[in-house]
C-alpha positions in Angstrom: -12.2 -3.8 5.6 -12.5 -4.3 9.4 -15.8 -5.1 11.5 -15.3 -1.4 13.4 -16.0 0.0 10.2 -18.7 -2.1 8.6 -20.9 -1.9 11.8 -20.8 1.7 11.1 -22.7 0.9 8.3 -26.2 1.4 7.6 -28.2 -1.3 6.2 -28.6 0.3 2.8 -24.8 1.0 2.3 -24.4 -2.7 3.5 -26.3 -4.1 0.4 -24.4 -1.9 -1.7 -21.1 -2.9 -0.2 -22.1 -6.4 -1.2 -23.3 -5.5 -4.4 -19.8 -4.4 -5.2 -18.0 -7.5 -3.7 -20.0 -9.7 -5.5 -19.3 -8.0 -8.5 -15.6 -7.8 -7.8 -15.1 -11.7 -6.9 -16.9 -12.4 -10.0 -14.4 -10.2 -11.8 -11.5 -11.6 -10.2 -12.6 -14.8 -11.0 -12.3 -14.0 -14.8 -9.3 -12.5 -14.4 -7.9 -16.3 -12.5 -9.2 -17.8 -15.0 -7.4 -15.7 -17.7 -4.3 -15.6 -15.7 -4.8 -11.9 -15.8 -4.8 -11.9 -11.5 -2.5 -9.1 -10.4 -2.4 -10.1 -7.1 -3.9 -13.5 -6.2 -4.5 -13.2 -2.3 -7.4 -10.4 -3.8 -9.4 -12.8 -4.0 -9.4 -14.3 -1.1 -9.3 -10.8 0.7 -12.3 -9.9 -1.3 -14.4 -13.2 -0.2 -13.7 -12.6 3.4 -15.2 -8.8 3.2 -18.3 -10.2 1.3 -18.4 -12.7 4.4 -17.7 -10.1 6.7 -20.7 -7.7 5.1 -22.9 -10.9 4.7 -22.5 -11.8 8.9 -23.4 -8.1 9.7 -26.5 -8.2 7.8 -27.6 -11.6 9.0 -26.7 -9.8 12.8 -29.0 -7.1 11.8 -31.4 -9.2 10.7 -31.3 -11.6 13.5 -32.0 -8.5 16.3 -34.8 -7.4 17.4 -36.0 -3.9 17.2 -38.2 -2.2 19.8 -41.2 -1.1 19.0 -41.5 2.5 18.0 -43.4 4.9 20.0 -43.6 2.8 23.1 -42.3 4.1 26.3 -41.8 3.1 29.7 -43.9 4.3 32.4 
């Protein structure tokens, strides 16, 4: 999944996005372990999207919002 797309995101479908990659790595590290992988790069592919969702949530978190209700003038 690219950036573009995940700053689409809203903050709620964010969490749930990680949700489901921290559910997946932790299902494709069974599946290592196993020797059951399909395709071992998915796991690196899959850690790299968690840190992707993880950076745009800590961006999110990190800005400022203005206040509501206040305007210039």
């Amino acid at each position: 999944m690219e950036m573009k797309e995940l700053r689409n995101l809203d903050e709620t479908e964010l969490r749930e996005k990680e949700r489901q990659l921290v559910q997946e790595v932790f299902n494709l590290r069974f599946q290592v372990a196993t020797g059951r992988v399909e395709n071992p790069m998915k796991m690196r592919h899959t850690r790299r999207d968690l840190a992707r969702v993880k950076t745009i949530l800590r961006e999110m978190a990190a800005t400022p919002t203005p206040p509501a209700g206040r305007s210039k003038g």
